[in-house]
C-alpha positions in Angstrom: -2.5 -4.0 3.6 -3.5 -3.5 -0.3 -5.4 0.3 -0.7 -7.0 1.4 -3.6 -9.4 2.2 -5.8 -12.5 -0.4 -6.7 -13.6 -0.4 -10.2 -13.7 -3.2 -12.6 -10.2 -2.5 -14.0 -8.1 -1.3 -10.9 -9.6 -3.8 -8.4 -8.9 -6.9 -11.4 -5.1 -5.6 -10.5 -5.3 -5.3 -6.7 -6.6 -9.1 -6.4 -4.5 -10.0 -8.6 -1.4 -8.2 -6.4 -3.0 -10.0 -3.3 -3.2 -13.3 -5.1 0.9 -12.9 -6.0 1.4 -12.3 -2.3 0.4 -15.0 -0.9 1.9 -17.6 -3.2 5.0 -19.2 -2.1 7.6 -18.2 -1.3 6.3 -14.9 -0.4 3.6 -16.2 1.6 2.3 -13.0 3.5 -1.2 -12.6 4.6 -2.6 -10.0 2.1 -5.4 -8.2 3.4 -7.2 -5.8 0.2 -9.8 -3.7 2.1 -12.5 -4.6 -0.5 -15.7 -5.6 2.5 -18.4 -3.8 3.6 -17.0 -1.7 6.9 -18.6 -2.5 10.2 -21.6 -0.3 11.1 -19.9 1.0 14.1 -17.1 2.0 12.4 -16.1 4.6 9.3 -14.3 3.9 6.7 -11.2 5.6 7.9 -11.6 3.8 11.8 -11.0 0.7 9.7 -8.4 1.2 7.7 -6.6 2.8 10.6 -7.3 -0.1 12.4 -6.1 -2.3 9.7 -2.8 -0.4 9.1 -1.7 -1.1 12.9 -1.2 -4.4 12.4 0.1 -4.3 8.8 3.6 -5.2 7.8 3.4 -2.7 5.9 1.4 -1.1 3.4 1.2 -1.0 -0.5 -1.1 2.2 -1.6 -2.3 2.2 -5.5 -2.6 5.8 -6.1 -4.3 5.1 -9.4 -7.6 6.9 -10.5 -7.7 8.2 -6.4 -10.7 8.2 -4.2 -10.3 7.5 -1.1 -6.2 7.3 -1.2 -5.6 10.5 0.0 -7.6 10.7 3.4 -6.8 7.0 3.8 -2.5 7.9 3.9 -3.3 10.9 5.1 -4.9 9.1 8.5 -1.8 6.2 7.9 1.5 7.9 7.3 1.3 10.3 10.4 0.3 8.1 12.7 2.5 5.1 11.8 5.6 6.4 11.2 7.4 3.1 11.6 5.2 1.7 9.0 6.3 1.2 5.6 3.8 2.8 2.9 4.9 1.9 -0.8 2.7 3.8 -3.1 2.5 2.7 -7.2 0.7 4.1 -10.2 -0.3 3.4 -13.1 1.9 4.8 -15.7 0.7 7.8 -17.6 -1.0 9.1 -14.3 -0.2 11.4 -11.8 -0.7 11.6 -8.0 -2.9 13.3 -6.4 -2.4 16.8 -6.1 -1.5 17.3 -2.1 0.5 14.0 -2.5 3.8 15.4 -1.5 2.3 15.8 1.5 2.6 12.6 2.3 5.1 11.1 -0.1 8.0 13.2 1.4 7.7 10.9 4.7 10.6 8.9 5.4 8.3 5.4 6.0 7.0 6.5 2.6 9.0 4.7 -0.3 9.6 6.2 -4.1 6.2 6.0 -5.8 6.6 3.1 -8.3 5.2 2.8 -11.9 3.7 0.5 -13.7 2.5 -0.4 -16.8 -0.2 -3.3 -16.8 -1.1 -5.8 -14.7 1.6 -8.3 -15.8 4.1 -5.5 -15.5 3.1 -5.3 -12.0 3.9 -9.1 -11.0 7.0 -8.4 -12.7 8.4 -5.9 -10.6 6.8 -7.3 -7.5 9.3 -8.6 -5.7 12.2 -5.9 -6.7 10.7 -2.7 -6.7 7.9 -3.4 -4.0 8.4 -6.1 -1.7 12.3 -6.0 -1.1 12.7 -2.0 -1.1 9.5 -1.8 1.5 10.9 -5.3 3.9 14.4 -3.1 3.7 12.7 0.1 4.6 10.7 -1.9 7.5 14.4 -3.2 8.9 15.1 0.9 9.0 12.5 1.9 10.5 12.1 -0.9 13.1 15.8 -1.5 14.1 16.4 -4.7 16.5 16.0 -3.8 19.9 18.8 -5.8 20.7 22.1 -5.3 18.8 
């Protein structure tokens, strides 16, 4: 699950994130919650909803919105869900982020410093560290 925020310039990173994901080898099943919600829903039902059956989740704190309810609904109530939160470099989190960034299924907030930068450091600083964290949190139930 890809969260964020939707303007022009941060959602031109986020598809560009999801694209990355699901090109081989990687090959997961990005889902970037960028449709209209159901009317029966709210927005928070559905990202909940979404976040259940989520590998894990990869939170753009950038130029926040909607980020902090949305982890704030998330972290507590997945706590065997990896969150990995990035920014943009130059910006800071929210302010009651620590809140929710001092969670042990939350990862190190990662910086970055363009889009290219981003599929760059992909794989090391996002995909691996939050697959590693999901084998913590989600030990075999058969050793």
């Amino acid at each position: 699950l890809i969260l964020g925020r939707f303007t022009a310039e941060r959602k031109a990173i986020l598809d560009a994130m999801r694209r990355l994901l699901a090109t081989p080898p990687r090959q997961y099943i990005p889902v970037l919650f960028d449709f209209e919600k159901p009317g029966n829903r709210d927005l928070i039902e559905m990202i909940v909803q979404l976040a259940s059956v989520s590998r894990f989740v990869i939170a753009d704190l950038s130029d926040p919105k909607s980020i902090p309810a949305e982890l704030q609904a998330i972290v507590p109530q997945f706590p065997s869900l990896p969150v990995v939160p990035i920014i943009e470099a130059g910006q800071r989190e929210y302010a009651v982020a620590q809140h929710i960034l001092r969670r042990q299924s939350v990862r190190p907030v990662v910086a970055y410093r363009d889009e290219a930068h981003l599929m760059m450091i992909l794989d090391p600083e996002i995909l691996m560290p939050a697959e590693k964290l999901r084998g913590e949190l989600n030990p075999p139930a058969f050793a």
